[in-house]
C-alpha positions in Angstrom: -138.1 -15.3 29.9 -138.2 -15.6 26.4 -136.8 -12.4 25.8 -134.1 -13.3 28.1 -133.6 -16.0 26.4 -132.9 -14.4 22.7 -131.0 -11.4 24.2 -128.6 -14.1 25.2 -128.5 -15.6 22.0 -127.8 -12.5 20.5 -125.1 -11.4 22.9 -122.9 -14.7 22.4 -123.5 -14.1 17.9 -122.3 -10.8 18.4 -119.2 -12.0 20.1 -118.4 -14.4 17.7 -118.8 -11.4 15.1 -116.3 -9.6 17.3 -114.3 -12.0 16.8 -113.8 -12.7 13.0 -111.6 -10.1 12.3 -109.0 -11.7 14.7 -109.3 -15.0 14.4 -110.8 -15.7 11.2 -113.9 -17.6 12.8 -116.9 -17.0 15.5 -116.1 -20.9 16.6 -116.3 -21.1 20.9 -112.5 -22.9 20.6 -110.7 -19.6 20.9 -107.7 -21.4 22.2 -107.6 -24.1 18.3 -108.8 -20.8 16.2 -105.5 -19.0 17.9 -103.2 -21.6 17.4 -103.3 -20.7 13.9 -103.1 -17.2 14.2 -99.9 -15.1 14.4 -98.8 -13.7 17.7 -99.3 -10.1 16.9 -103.0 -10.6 15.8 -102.8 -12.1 19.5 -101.0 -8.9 20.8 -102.9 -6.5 19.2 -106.7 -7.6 19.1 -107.3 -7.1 22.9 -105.1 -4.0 22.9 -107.5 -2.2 20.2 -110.4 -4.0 21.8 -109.5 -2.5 25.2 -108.6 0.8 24.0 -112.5 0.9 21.6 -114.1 -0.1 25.3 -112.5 2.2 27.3 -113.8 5.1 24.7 -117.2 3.9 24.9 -117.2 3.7 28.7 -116.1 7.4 28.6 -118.8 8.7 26.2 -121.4 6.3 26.7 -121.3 5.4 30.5 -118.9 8.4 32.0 -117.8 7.5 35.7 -119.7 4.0 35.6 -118.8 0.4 35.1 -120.9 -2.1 33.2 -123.5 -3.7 34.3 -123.4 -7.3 35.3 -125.7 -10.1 36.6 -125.1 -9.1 40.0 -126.0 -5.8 39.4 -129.2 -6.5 37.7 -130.2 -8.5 40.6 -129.8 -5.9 42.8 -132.1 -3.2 41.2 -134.4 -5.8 41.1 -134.2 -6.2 44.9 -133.4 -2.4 45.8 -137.2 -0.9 45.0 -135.8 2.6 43.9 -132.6 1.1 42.3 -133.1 0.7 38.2 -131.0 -0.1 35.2 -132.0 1.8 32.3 -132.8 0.3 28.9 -130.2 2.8 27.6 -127.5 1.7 30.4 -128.1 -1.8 29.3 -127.8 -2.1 26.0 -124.5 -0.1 26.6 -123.3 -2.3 29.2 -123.7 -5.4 26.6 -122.6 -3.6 23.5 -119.4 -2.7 25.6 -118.6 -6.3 27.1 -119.2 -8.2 23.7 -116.0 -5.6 22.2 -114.6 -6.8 25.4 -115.1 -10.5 25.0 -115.3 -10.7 21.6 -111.7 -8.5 21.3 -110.4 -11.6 23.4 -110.0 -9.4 26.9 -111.3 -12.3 28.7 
């Protein structure tokens, strides 16, 4: 649980890091931060952001998705069904580009 816990932690700093370069600050009010922005920083940082994820989802999951809550519940409840540590650190490094890039 505690683990849980500070993996979590982790994932939401790590967006915020992602999201410096854009917007100048790791603050949760995406929408103030932006404001003060200009519009091709808004144009552009989910357009590199995607383009980055959709390399690392070719060469480090190829044919897959990420992995999401749902999917973690389900290995847990499908005996032979497992999510690798490998898979999921990938899946998280992948989705905080995504988030943090703004593709949300």
């Amino acid at each position: 649980g505690a683990s849980a816990a500070y993996a979590a932690i982790w994932f939401r700093i790590l967006i915020g890091w992602l999201q410096i370069p854009w917007l100048g600050t790791s603050s949760e009010r995406v929408f103030s931060a932006a404001l003060d922005v200009p519009w091709y920083f808004i144009l552009a940082a989910p357009t590199i952001g995607g383009a980055i994820v959709g390399l690392l989802l070719v060469y480090l999951m190829p044919g897959k998705r990420t992995y999401g809550v749902a999917d973690v519940i389900e290995a847990q409840a499908i005996k032979n069904s497992k999510i690798s540590l490998d898979e999921g650190f990938g899946s998280a490094l992948v989705t905080a580009i995504s988030l943090g890039s703004g593709a949300s």
